[in-house]
Structure formats: structure tokens, C-alpha cells
ZAMARVO-769741 format. One record per residue (C-alpha): x, y, z. Coordinates in nm, 2 decimals. Example, Ala and Ser with C-alpha at 12.3 -4.5 7.8 and 13.67 -1.06 7.14 Angstrom:
ZAMARVO-769741
PT / 1.23 / -0.45 / 0.78
PT / 1.37 / -0.11 / 0.71
END
This chain:
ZAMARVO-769741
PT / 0.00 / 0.00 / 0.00
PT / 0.29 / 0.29 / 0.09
PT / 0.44 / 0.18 / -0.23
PT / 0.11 / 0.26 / -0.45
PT / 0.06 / 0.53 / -0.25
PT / 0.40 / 0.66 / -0.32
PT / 0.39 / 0.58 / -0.69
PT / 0.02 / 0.76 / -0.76
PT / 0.11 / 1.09 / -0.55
PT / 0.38 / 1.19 / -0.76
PT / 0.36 / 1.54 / -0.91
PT / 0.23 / 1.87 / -0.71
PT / 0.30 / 1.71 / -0.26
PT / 0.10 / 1.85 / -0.08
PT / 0.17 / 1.96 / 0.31
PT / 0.25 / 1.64 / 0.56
PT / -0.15 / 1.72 / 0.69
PT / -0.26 / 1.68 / 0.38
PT / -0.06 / 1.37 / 0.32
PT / -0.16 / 1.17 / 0.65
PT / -0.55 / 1.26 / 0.54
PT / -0.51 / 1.11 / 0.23
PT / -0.30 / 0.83 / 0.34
PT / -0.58 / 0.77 / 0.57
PT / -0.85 / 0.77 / 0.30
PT / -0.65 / 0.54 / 0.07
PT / -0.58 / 0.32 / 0.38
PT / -1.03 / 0.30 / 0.42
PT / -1.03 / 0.25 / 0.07
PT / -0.81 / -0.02 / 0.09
PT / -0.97 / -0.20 / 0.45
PT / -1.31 / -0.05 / 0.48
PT / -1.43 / -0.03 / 0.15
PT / -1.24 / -0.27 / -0.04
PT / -1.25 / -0.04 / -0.38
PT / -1.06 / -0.20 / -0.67
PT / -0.91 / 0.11 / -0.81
PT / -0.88 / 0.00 / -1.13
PT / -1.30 / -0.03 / -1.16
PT / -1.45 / 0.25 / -1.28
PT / -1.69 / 0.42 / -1.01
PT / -1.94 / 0.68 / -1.10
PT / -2.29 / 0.50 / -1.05
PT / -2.58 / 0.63 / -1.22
PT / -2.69 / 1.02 / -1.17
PT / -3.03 / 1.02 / -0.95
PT / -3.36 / 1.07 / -1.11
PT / -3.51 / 1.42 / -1.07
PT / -3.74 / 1.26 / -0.83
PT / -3.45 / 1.15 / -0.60
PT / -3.26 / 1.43 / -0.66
PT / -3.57 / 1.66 / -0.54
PT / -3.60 / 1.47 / -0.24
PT / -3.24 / 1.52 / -0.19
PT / -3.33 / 1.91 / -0.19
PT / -3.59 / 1.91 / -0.03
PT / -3.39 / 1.71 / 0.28
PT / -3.15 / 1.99 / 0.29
PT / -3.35 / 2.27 / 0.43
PT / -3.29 / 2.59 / 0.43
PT / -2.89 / 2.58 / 0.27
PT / -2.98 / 2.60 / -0.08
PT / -3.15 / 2.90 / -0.05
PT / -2.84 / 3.08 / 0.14
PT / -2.61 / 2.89 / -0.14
PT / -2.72 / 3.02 / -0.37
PT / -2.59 / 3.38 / -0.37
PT / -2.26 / 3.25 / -0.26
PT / -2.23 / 2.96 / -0.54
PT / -2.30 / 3.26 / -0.80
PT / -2.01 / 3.48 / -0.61
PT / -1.76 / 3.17 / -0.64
PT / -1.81 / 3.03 / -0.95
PT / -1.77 / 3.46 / -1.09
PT / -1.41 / 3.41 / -0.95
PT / -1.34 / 3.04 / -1.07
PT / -1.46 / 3.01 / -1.39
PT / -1.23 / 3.12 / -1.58
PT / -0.97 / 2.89 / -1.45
PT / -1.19 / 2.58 / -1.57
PT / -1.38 / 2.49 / -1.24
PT / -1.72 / 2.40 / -1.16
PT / -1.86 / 2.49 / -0.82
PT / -2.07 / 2.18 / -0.66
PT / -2.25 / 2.23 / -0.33
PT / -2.35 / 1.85 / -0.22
PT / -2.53 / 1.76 / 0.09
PT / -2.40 / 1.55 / 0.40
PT / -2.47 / 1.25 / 0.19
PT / -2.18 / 1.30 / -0.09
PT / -2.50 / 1.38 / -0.34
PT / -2.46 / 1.72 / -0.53
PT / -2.77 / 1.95 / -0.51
PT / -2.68 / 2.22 / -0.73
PT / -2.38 / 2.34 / -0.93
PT / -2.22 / 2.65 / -1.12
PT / -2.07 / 2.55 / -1.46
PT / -2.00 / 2.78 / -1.75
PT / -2.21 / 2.68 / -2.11
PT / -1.89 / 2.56 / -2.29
PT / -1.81 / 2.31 / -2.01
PT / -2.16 / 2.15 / -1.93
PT / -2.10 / 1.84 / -2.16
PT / -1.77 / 1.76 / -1.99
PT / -1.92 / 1.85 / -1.65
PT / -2.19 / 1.57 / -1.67
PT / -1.98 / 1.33 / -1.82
PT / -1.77 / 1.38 / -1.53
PT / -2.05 / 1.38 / -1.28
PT / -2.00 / 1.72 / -1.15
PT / -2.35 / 1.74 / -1.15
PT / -2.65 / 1.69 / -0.97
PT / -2.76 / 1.41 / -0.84
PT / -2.41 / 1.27 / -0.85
PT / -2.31 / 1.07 / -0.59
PT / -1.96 / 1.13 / -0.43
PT / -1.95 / 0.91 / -0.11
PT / -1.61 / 0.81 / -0.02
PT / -1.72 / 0.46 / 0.02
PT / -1.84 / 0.45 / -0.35
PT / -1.59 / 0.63 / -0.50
PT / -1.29 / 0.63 / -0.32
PT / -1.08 / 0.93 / -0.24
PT / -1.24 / 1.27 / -0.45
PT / -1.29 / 1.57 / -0.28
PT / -1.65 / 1.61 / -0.15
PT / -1.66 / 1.24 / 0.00
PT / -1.30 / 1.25 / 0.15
PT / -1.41 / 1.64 / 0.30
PT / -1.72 / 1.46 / 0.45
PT / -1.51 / 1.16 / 0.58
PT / -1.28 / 1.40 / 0.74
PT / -1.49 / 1.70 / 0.85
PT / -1.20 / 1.91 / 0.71
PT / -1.12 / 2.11 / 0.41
PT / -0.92 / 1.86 / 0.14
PT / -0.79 / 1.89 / -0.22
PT / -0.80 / 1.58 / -0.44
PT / -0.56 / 1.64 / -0.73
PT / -0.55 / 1.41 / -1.04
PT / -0.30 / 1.13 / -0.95
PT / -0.43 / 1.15 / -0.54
PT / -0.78 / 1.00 / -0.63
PT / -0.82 / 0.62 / -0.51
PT / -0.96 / 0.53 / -0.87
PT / -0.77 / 0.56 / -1.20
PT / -1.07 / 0.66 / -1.36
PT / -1.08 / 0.99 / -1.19
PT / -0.68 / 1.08 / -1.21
PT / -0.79 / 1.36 / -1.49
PT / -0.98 / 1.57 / -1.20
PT / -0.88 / 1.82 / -0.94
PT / -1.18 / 1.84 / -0.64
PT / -1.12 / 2.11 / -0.38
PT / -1.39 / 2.07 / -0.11
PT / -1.46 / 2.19 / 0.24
PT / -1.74 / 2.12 / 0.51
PT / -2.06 / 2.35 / 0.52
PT / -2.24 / 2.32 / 0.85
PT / -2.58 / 2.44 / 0.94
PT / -2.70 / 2.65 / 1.25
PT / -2.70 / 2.38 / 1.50
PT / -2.36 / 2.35 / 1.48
PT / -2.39 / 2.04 / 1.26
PT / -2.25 / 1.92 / 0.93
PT / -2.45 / 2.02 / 0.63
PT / -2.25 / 1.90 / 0.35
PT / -1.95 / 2.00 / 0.13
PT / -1.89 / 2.31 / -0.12
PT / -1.65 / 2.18 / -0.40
PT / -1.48 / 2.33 / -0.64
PT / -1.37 / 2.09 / -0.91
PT / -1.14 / 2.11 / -1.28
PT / -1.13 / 1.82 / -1.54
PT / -0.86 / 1.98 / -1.72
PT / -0.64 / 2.14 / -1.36
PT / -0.30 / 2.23 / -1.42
PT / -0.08 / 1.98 / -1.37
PT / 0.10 / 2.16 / -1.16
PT / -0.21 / 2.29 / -0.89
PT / -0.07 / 2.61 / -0.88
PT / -0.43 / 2.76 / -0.89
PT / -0.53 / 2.52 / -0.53
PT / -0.45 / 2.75 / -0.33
PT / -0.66 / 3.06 / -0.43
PT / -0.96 / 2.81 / -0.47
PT / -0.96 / 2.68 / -0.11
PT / -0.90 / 2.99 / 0.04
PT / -1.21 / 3.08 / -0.21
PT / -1.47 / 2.84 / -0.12
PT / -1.39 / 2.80 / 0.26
PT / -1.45 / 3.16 / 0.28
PT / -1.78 / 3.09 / 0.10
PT / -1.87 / 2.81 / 0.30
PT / -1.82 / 3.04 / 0.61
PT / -2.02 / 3.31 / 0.47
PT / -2.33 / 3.01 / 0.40
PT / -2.31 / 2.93 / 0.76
PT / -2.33 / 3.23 / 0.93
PT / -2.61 / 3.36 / 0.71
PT / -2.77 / 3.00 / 0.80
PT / -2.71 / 3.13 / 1.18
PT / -2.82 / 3.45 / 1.15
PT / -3.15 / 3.35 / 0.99
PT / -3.18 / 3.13 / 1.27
PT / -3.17 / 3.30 / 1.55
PT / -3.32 / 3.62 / 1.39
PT / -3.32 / 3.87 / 1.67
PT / -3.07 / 3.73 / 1.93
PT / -2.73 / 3.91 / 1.96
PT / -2.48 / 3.72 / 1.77
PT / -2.12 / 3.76 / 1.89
PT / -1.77 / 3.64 / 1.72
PT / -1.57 / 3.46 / 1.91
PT / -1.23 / 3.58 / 1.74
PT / -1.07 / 3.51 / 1.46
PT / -1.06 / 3.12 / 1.35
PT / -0.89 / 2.97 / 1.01
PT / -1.14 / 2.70 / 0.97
PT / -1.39 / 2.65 / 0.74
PT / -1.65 / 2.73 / 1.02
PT / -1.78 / 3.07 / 1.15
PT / -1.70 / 3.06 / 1.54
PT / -2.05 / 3.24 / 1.63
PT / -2.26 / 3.27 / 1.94
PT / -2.62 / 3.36 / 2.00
PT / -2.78 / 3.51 / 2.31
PT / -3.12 / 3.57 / 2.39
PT / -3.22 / 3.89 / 2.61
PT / -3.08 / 3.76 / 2.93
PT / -2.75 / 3.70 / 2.77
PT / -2.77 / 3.32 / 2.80
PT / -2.63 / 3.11 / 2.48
PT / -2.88 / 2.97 / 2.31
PT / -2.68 / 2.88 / 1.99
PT / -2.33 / 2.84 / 1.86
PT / -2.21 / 2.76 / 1.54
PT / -1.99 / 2.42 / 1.48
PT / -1.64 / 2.62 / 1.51
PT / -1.80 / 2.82 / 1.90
PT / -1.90 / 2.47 / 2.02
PT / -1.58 / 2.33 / 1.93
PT / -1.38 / 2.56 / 2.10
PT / -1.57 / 2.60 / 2.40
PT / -1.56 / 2.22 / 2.47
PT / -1.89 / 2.11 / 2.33
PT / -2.01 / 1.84 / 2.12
PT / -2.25 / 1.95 / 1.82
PT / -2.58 / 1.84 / 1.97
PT / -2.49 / 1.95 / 2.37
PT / -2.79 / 2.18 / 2.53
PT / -2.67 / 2.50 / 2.55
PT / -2.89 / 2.73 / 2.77
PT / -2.58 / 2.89 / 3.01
PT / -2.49 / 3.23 / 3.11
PT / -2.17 / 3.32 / 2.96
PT / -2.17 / 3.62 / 3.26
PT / -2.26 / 3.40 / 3.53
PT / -2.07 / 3.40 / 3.83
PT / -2.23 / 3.09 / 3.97
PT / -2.20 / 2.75 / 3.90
PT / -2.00 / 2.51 / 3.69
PT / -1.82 / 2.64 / 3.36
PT / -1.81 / 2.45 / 3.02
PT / -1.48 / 2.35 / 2.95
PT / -1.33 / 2.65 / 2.67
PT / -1.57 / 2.91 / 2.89
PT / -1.33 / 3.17 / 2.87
PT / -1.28 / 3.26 / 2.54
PT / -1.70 / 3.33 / 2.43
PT / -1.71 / 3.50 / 2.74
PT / -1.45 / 3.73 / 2.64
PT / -1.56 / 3.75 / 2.32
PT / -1.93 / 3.89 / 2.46
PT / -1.75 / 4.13 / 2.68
PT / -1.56 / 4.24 / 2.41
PT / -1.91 / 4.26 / 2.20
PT / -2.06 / 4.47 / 2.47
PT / -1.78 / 4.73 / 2.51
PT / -1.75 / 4.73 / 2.15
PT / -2.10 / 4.86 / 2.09
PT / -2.08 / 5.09 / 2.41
PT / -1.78 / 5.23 / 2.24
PT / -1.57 / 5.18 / 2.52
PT / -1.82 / 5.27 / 2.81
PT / -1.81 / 5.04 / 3.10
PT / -2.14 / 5.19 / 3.23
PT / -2.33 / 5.15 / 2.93
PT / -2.17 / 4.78 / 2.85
PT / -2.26 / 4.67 / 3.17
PT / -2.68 / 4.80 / 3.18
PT / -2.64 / 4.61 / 2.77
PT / -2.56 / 4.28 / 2.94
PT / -2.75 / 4.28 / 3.26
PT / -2.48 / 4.31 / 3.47
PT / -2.38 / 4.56 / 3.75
PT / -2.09 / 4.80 / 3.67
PT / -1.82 / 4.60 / 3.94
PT / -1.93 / 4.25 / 3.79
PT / -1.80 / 4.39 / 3.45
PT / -1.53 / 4.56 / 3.61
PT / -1.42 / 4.20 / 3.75
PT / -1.47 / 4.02 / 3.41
PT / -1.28 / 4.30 / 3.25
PT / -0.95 / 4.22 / 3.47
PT / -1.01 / 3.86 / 3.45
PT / -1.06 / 3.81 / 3.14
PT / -0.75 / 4.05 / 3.08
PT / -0.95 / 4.30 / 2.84
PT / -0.82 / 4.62 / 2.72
PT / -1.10 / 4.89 / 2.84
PT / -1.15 / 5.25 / 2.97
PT / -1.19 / 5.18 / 3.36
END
């Protein structure tokens, strides 16, 4: 197997990260799956039927795609790619693909109703992202079946409000440069995309609510909080709950400004981040920041110096 895997990775190397994930996919392909890679995959498209069901299952993220797949594919498509969104299944929903390259887009199933699970496929971008729950690039000689070595599949996870995941956004070549020069630029593309679906998701959600950012984050996920009127968290975006210790699906219903009581592991950091929210928006005043949250003006005072926040005592 490291021989193959050797041999078929030759060209563009990508980081040692990137190597271990797809190591780790070839390795499922190999074990789990038992995938000849010399059988060609691509089963049969769904029927409009299926594929409207498939829609219809995803809820509300086609309808805050869809401004976003326009905005990608406007900065893709004239380096060759088709943008795929695809739901938590590996099945794509809906795609961006310029008039010259529709032929070649269906013939290579970057279309809907195609079906891009990992275990049906082997190593491609949407059903190795959704394997993983990380962003991943696929590129030409990296895919598990030799069928597929013409394609370059830049994907990363899309989660929806509750913090869980949604599906993938993919951006995918049949003719990429050998050389994946362009990678780069499309991942840092289409995570920003993906980010920018699941904060609108969010936001639609918990219309009303204050939403707070818990600081910057690199992932593919919007690190977002929402609190109702009394300041209690009562939603968090998959990046939020991750760094405050929580698994996607954990009740939520705390008081980031709670003195009392136990404290979720990873506490620290959303509370800051609402503190910061609050002075923010009080431009500074402690007095004002403190009647916005609830709080008397010493409690803020004391969060302030805990929590080691620049502020205008």
C-alpha cells in the first residue's frame, strides 16, 4: 500500500497534513471499503425525483447557497472549475458551470444528483471532506480510482446552525493544471464561501438574538454565538462549540456572565468575546456595557481584569 501510494502521489506534494489525510483515506479505501481502483466508479446520476427529495432534505442551505455559489463560480470560472455544493450525503444539489463546459461536467458527474460518497468512490474531494470533516484537495493522481486521475476536487465542510454538518462546497477542474498552482486561491475561495453560508444560516436562525464572534478562527466554520435577552447562549455555530468544549448536539442554555455554577470547558474565550461585543457597541463605556448585558458595573469591572480585556476603567 505505501508503495502505491507513493507511486500515484507523484507530481504537485502537498503539506505532511494533507498527506496523512489522504494516506488515511486510501488506507479506508483499501480496509473498509475494499475499492478496486482500477473499476471505474461513478454509479448512475439520481432521477429528478431523487434528486428533489435530496433538496428538499436539505432545508434551508440551498436558498443561502445560492448567492454565494453565483459569487464563487464569478471568480473560478475562468480557471476551468465547476462549483458543486453537495449535501452531508456526498449527493450534489446544485452546481455553477459555464455553457462551454456542461457536456464535460456531466460526463464527469459534477452534477446533480451525483453521488460522491467516499465509500463509493474512493478518495475525491466532497466524500473524502465529509469523511474527514476538514477542508481537502483531491488532485489528479491522489484520487483512489484511476478513472478519476484527470480531476482536481477542492472541497470543504458546510455546517448548518445547529452546529452540525451540512454537506460540502467543491470546487472541481477536469482539465487542472498539472502543476495545482491555482489550489491554493480556490480553497482559500470556497472556505471563505462556505463560512459566509453558515453564518447567514445562523443568523436567519436566530433572527433577533445578539450574535457575537468569538475571534478570529482559520477553519472552514464561523466561530458564532447567539444570546437571547438575558445574555444566555442559546446557539453556537460548529467552530463556537468546538472551542468552548462542546459536542455539536450539547444543550446549551448557560450564562456566559454567570458568576455561579460550573463552567463548560473552553468558557473563557466566548465569554471574552461577549464582553468584548458589549464594550464594543458601548464604544468603550463600561457603564453602558454593563446596563447592555445585565450586569452591574463592578461584575463587568471584575470580568474586565479577568478576562484580561483592554478597556476605559
Amino acid at each position: 500500500m505505501s508503495q502505491t501510494l507513493s507511486l500515484r502521489m507523484a507530481g504537485p506534494v502537498p503539506a505532511a497534513a494533507a498527506r496523512t489525510l489522504l494516506a488515511a483515506s486510501w488506507q479506508r479505501c483499501e480496509g473498509d471499503y475494499a475499492l478496486d481502483p482500477a473499476q471505474s466508479g461513478l454509479s448512475d446520476l439520481l432521477s429528478c425525483f431523487e434528486l428533489r427529495q435530496s433538496c428538499d432534505e436539505a432545508g434551508p442551505l440551498l436558498r443561502f447557497a445560492d448567492a454565494e455559489l453565483d459569487r464563487l463560480h464569478a471568480i473560478v470560472r475562468d480557471m476551468d472549475y465547476a462549483v458543486l455544493l453537495a449535501d452531508r450525503t456526498g449527493t450534489v444539489l446544485t452546481r455553477r458551470t459555464a455553457r462551454d463546459t456542461e457536456r464535460g461536467c456531466r460526463r464527469w458527474h459534477l452534477w446533480p444528483g451525483a453521488r460522491w460518497d467516499e465509500r463509493e468512490e474512493g478518495t475525491n474531494g466532497i466524500g473524502t471532506c465529509l469523511a474527514e470533516q476538514r477542508p481537502v484537495t483531491v488532485h489528479m493522481n491522489q484520487h483512489w480510482r484511476v478513472n478519476l486521475r484527470y480531476l482536481t476536487c477542492t472541497a470543504v465542510p458546510v455546517y448548518d446552525a445547529l452546529g452540525r454538518l451540512a454537506g460540502a462546497l467543491d470546487a472541481s477542474s477536469y482539465h487542472p493544471d498539472p502543476d495545482a498552482r491555482d489550489v491554493a486561491l480556490i480553497r482559500n475561495t470556497i472556505t471563505e464561501a462556505a463560512r459566509r453560508i453558515e453564518a447567514r444560516c445562523f443568523g436567519d436562525l436566530y433572527r433577533g438574538h445578539m450574535i457575537v464572534t468569538m475571534g478570529a478562527d482559520d477553519g472552514s466554520s464561523a466561530p458564532l454565538l447567539a444570546l437571547d435577552a438575558d445574555r444566555r447562549v442559546v446557539g453556537a455555530t460548529h467552530a463556537a462549540r468546538r472551542d468552548m468544549g462542546l459536542k455539536d448536539g450539547d444543550a446549551l442554555e448557560f450564562c456566559l456572565l454567570d458568576e455561579r455554577g460550573p463552567r463548560p470547558d473552553g468558557f473563557r474565550a466566548a465569554e471574552k468575546a461577549v464582553v468584548e461585543t458589549a464594550l464594543a457597541s458601548a464604544r468603550g463605556n463600561v457603564s453602558a456595557a454593563a446596563r447592555q448585558l445585565g450586569i452591574s458595573r463592578s461584575t463587568l469591572h471584575r470580568k474586565i481584569r479577568a478576562l484580561s480585556i483592554e478597556a476605559d476603567l
